[in-house]
N, C-alpha and C positions, 0 to 999 in steps of 0.2 A: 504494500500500500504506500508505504514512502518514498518508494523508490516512483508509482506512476506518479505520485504529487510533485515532487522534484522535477521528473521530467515534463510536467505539465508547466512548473514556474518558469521552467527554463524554456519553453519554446514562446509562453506569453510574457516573459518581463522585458524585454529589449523591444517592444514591438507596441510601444503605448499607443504611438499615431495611427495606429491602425485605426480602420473605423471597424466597429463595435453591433453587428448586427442581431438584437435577439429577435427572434422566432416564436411564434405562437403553435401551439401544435393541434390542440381542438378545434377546426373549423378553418384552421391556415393548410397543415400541410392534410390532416385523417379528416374525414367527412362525418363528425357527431350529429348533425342533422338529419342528413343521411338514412345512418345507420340506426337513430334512433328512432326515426320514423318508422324503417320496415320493422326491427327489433317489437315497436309498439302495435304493429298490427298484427305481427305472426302472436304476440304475450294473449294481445287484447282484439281478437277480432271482431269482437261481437259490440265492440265502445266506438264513438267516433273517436276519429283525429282531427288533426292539422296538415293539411297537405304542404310542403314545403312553401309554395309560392303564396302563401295565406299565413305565413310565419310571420309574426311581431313582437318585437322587444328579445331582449335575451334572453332573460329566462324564461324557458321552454315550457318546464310544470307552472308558472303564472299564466300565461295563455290558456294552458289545457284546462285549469284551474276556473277561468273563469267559462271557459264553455263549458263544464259539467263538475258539480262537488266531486272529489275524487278522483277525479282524473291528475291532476297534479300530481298523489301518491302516487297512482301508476307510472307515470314518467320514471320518478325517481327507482322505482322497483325495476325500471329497465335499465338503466346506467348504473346502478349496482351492481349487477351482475356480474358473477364474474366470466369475462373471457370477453363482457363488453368492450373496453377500452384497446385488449391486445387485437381484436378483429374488426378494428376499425376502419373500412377502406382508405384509400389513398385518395387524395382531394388532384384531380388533374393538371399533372407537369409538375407537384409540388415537389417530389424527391428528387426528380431531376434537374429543378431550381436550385434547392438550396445544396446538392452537390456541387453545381458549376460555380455557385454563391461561393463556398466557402473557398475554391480553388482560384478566387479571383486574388491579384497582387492587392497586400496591403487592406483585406478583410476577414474580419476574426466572425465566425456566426456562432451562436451559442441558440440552445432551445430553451424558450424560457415559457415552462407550462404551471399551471394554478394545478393543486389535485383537490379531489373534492374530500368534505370532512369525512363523508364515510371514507375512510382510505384502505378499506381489506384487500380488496382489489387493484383500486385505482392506481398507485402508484407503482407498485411493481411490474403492472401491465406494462405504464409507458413505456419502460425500461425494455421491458420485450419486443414492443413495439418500434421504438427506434431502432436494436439489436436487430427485427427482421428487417426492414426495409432502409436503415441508413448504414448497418453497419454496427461492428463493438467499437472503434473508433471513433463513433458518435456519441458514446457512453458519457464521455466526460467532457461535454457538450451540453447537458442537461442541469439545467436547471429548473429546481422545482421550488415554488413560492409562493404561499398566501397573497404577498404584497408583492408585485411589480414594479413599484415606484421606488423602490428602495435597490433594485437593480443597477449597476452602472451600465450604458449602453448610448448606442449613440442616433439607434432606429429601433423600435419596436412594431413588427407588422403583428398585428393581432387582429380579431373580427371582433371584440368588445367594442362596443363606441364610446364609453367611459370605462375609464378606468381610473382611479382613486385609491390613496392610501397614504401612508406617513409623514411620503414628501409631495409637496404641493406642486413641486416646480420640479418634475425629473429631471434627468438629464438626458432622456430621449427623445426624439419628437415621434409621437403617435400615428404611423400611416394605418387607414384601418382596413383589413382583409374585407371584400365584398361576400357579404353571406345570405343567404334565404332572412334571415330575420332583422339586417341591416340596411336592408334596401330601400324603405323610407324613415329612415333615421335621420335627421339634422345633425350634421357632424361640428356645428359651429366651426367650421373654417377648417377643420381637419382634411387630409387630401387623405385620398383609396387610391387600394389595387385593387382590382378588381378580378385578376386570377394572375395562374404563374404559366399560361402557356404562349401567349401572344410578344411576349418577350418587352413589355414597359418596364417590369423588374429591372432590366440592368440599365434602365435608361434611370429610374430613381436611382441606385446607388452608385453607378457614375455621377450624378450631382451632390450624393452626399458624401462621396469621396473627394471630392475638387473644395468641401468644406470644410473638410476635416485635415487635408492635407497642405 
Protein backbone atom coordinates (compact mmCIF):
# COMPACT_ATOMS: atom_id res chain seq x y z
CA UNK A 1 0.00 0.00 0.00
CA UNK A 2 2.81 2.45 0.55
CA UNK A 3 4.61 1.66 -1.92
CA UNK A 4 1.24 2.47 -4.60
CA UNK A 5 0.86 5.94 -2.57
CA UNK A 6 4.52 6.95 -3.13
CA UNK A 7 4.27 6.03 -6.57
CA UNK A 8 1.10 7.91 -6.91
CA UNK A 9 2.83 11.28 -5.12
CA UNK A 10 5.47 10.94 -7.34
CA UNK A 11 3.83 10.93 -10.74
CA UNK A 12 1.30 13.86 -9.25
CA UNK A 13 3.71 16.24 -7.25
CA UNK A 14 5.89 18.00 -10.08
CA UNK A 15 2.88 18.40 -12.20
CA UNK A 16 0.70 21.14 -10.25
CA UNK A 17 -0.08 23.15 -13.66
CA UNK A 18 -1.75 20.43 -14.89
CA UNK A 19 -5.34 21.10 -15.28
CA UNK A 20 -7.32 19.10 -12.98
CA UNK A 21 -10.36 17.28 -14.50
CA UNK A 22 -12.94 15.54 -12.17
CA UNK A 23 -15.45 13.31 -13.55
CA UNK A 24 -18.81 12.55 -12.41
CA UNK A 25 -19.62 8.99 -12.99
CA UNK A 26 -23.74 8.58 -12.38
CA UNK A 27 -25.23 9.99 -15.21
CA UNK A 28 -21.76 11.31 -16.97
CA UNK A 29 -19.98 8.30 -17.82
CA UNK A 30 -22.89 4.72 -16.49
CA UNK A 31 -26.48 5.46 -17.40
CA UNK A 32 -28.40 5.43 -13.78
CA UNK A 33 -31.49 6.68 -15.42
CA UNK A 34 -31.30 4.28 -17.66
CA UNK A 35 -31.00 1.44 -15.98
CA UNK A 36 -33.02 2.55 -13.28
CA UNK A 37 -35.93 2.92 -15.33
CA UNK A 38 -35.82 -0.61 -16.86
CA UNK A 39 -34.60 -2.05 -13.36
CA UNK A 40 -38.15 -0.37 -12.03
CA UNK A 41 -40.25 -1.92 -14.47
CA UNK A 42 -38.97 -5.50 -14.69
CA UNK A 43 -39.11 -4.99 -9.91
CA UNK A 44 -42.55 -3.16 -10.58
CA UNK A 45 -44.51 -3.84 -13.53
CA UNK A 46 -47.71 -3.64 -12.54
CA UNK A 47 -46.80 0.46 -10.85
CA UNK A 48 -46.47 3.32 -13.27
CA UNK A 49 -43.22 5.02 -14.20
CA UNK A 50 -41.56 7.85 -15.60
CA UNK A 51 -40.46 7.44 -18.97
CA UNK A 52 -37.10 9.15 -19.26
CA UNK A 53 -38.08 12.11 -21.59
CA UNK A 54 -40.90 13.06 -18.72
CA UNK A 55 -37.90 13.11 -16.06
CA UNK A 56 -37.76 16.29 -13.78
CA UNK A 57 -35.59 17.53 -11.13
CA UNK A 58 -32.89 15.11 -9.65
CA UNK A 59 -34.12 13.23 -7.49
CA UNK A 60 -35.70 10.48 -9.11
CA UNK A 61 -37.83 8.86 -5.94
CA UNK A 62 -39.21 12.81 -5.41
CA UNK A 63 -40.88 12.70 -8.84
CA UNK A 64 -42.10 9.06 -8.50
CA UNK A 65 -43.10 10.25 -5.03
CA UNK A 66 -45.36 12.67 -6.10
CA UNK A 67 -47.08 10.78 -8.82
CA UNK A 68 -48.14 7.96 -6.47
CA UNK A 69 -47.46 7.49 -2.34
CA UNK A 70 -44.90 4.80 -2.41
CA UNK A 71 -43.44 4.96 -5.29
CA UNK A 72 -40.48 6.96 -4.17
CA UNK A 73 -39.71 3.76 -1.76
CA UNK A 74 -39.77 1.75 -4.79
CA UNK A 75 -37.12 3.65 -6.44
CA UNK A 76 -34.97 3.42 -3.70
CA UNK A 77 -35.44 -0.42 -3.32
CA UNK A 78 -34.17 -0.43 -6.93
CA UNK A 79 -30.72 1.23 -6.54
CA UNK A 80 -30.18 -0.74 -3.45
CA UNK A 81 -29.79 -3.52 -4.96
CA UNK A 82 -27.19 -5.18 -5.05
CA UNK A 83 -25.35 -5.63 -8.42
CA UNK A 84 -27.26 -2.23 -9.39
CA UNK A 85 -24.49 0.15 -9.54
CA UNK A 86 -21.68 -2.64 -10.82
CA UNK A 87 -24.23 -3.30 -14.04
CA UNK A 88 -24.73 -0.01 -14.99
CA UNK A 89 -24.54 0.48 -18.65
CA UNK A 90 -22.03 2.78 -20.36
CA UNK A 91 -23.54 6.20 -21.16
CA UNK A 92 -22.23 6.61 -25.08
CA UNK A 93 -18.47 7.42 -26.01
CA UNK A 94 -18.04 8.14 -22.36
CA UNK A 95 -15.17 5.56 -21.68
CA UNK A 96 -13.63 6.31 -24.63
CA UNK A 97 -13.72 10.07 -23.80
CA UNK A 98 -12.34 10.07 -20.61
CA UNK A 99 -9.55 7.49 -21.93
CA UNK A 100 -8.28 9.93 -24.67
CA UNK A 101 -9.06 12.64 -21.69
CA UNK A 102 -6.65 11.44 -19.47
CA UNK A 103 -3.95 10.68 -22.30
CA UNK A 104 -4.06 14.40 -23.23
CA UNK A 105 -0.50 16.54 -22.52
CA UNK A 106 -0.75 18.31 -19.33
CA UNK A 107 -4.40 16.70 -17.81
CA UNK A 108 -4.64 14.87 -14.72
CA UNK A 109 -8.63 13.29 -14.74
CA UNK A 110 -9.77 11.83 -11.45
CA UNK A 111 -13.46 10.27 -10.93
CA UNK A 112 -15.10 12.20 -8.59
CA UNK A 113 -18.43 10.14 -7.49
CA UNK A 114 -21.10 10.99 -4.36
CA UNK A 115 -22.09 7.18 -2.87
CA UNK A 116 -25.33 6.84 -1.41
CA UNK A 117 -25.89 6.49 2.56
CA UNK A 118 -27.02 3.01 2.05
CA UNK A 119 -23.46 2.04 1.04
CA UNK A 120 -23.68 -2.04 1.27
CA UNK A 121 -23.52 -2.06 -2.07
CA UNK A 122 -22.83 1.13 -3.51
CA UNK A 123 -19.60 1.62 -3.19
CA UNK A 124 -17.78 -1.33 -3.78
CA UNK A 125 -19.61 -1.65 -6.82
CA UNK A 126 -18.12 1.58 -8.32
CA UNK A 127 -14.93 0.10 -7.71
CA UNK A 128 -15.94 -2.97 -9.96
CA UNK A 129 -17.32 -0.97 -12.14
CA UNK A 130 -14.58 1.20 -13.14
CA UNK A 131 -12.18 -2.13 -12.74
CA UNK A 132 -14.48 -3.56 -15.71
CA UNK A 133 -14.77 -0.86 -18.05
CA UNK A 134 -11.61 1.63 -17.34
CA UNK A 135 -9.31 -0.50 -16.07
CA UNK A 136 -7.27 -1.30 -12.29
CA UNK A 137 -5.26 1.61 -13.31
CA UNK A 138 -8.35 3.79 -12.83
CA UNK A 139 -8.56 2.47 -9.28
CA UNK A 140 -6.71 5.30 -7.95
CA UNK A 141 -8.49 7.73 -9.85
CA UNK A 142 -11.46 7.48 -7.61
CA UNK A 143 -12.68 9.47 -5.67
CA UNK A 144 -15.45 9.12 -3.40
CA UNK A 145 -17.23 12.01 -1.43
CA UNK A 146 -20.23 13.38 0.23
CA UNK A 147 -19.05 16.87 -0.50
CA UNK A 148 -17.78 17.90 -3.90
CA UNK A 149 -16.90 21.29 -3.17
CA UNK A 150 -14.22 20.59 -0.92
CA UNK A 151 -12.42 18.77 -3.95
CA UNK A 152 -9.45 20.50 -5.50
CA UNK A 153 -10.12 20.41 -9.33
CA UNK A 154 -10.06 22.73 -11.85
CA UNK A 155 -13.45 21.39 -14.03
CA UNK A 156 -16.03 19.21 -12.75
CA UNK A 157 -18.45 17.63 -15.40
CA UNK A 158 -21.27 16.25 -13.41
CA UNK A 159 -25.32 16.18 -14.46
CA UNK A 160 -26.30 17.74 -10.85
CA UNK A 161 -27.40 21.36 -11.62
CA UNK A 162 -26.55 22.40 -8.03
CA UNK A 163 -24.26 21.34 -6.37
CA UNK A 164 -23.40 22.75 -2.64
CA UNK A 165 -21.45 22.04 0.23
CA UNK A 166 -18.64 23.52 2.68
CA UNK A 167 -17.19 25.73 0.26
CA UNK A 168 -19.06 28.34 -1.29
CA UNK A 169 -16.62 29.21 -3.84
CA UNK A 170 -14.90 25.80 -5.36
CA UNK A 171 -12.33 25.89 -7.04
CA UNK A 172 -13.94 24.28 -10.08
CA UNK A 173 -16.10 25.73 -12.51
CA UNK A 174 -19.23 23.46 -12.99
CA UNK A 175 -19.89 22.29 -16.76
CA UNK A 176 -23.19 20.25 -16.39
CA UNK A 177 -23.53 16.63 -18.15
CA UNK A 178 -27.00 16.92 -20.20
CA UNK A 179 -29.39 14.23 -18.70
CA UNK A 180 -33.08 13.11 -19.14
CA UNK A 181 -33.91 15.01 -15.95
CA UNK A 182 -31.73 18.27 -16.66
CA UNK A 183 -33.03 19.21 -19.76
CA UNK A 184 -35.29 22.11 -18.55
CA UNK A 185 -33.38 23.06 -15.69
CA UNK A 186 -32.06 26.86 -15.60
CA UNK A 187 -28.41 26.56 -15.14
CA UNK A 188 -28.06 30.28 -14.06
CA UNK A 189 -25.36 30.89 -16.48
CA UNK A 190 -23.71 27.56 -16.10
CA UNK A 191 -22.57 26.05 -19.69
CA UNK A 192 -23.30 21.98 -20.63
CA UNK A 193 -22.09 19.11 -22.60
CA UNK A 194 -24.26 17.60 -23.78
CA UNK A 195 -22.70 14.08 -24.57
CA UNK A 196 -19.14 12.65 -25.02
CA UNK A 197 -19.53 11.40 -28.67
CA UNK A 198 -19.73 14.51 -31.16
CA UNK A 199 -16.32 15.55 -29.81
CA UNK A 200 -17.18 19.55 -28.11
CA UNK A 201 -15.20 17.71 -25.12
CA UNK A 202 -11.99 18.44 -26.31
CA UNK A 203 -12.96 21.72 -27.78
CA UNK A 204 -13.97 22.64 -23.73
CA UNK A 205 -10.68 21.51 -22.25
CA UNK A 206 -8.44 22.93 -24.82
CA UNK A 207 -9.96 26.28 -23.50
CA UNK A 208 -9.46 25.21 -20.00
CA UNK A 209 -6.06 24.22 -20.61
CA UNK A 210 -4.86 27.68 -22.55
CA UNK A 211 -6.40 28.90 -18.69
CA UNK A 212 -4.63 27.02 -16.66
CA UNK A 213 -1.44 27.16 -18.57
Amino acid sequence: MAHRVSNFRKHYSDRQSNLRVLVDMDGVLCDFELYLLESYKQKYPNEPCIELQDREGFWVKDQYEKLKEGLGANCVNVHNCKGFFKNLPEIPGSIEAVKELSQMENVDVFLCTSPLNYYKYCMQEKYAWVEKHLGKNWLEKIIITKDKTVVNGHVLIDDKPNITGAMLQPSWEHIVFTSCHNTGTNLHGKRRLDNWTDGTWRDLIEEFKKRVG
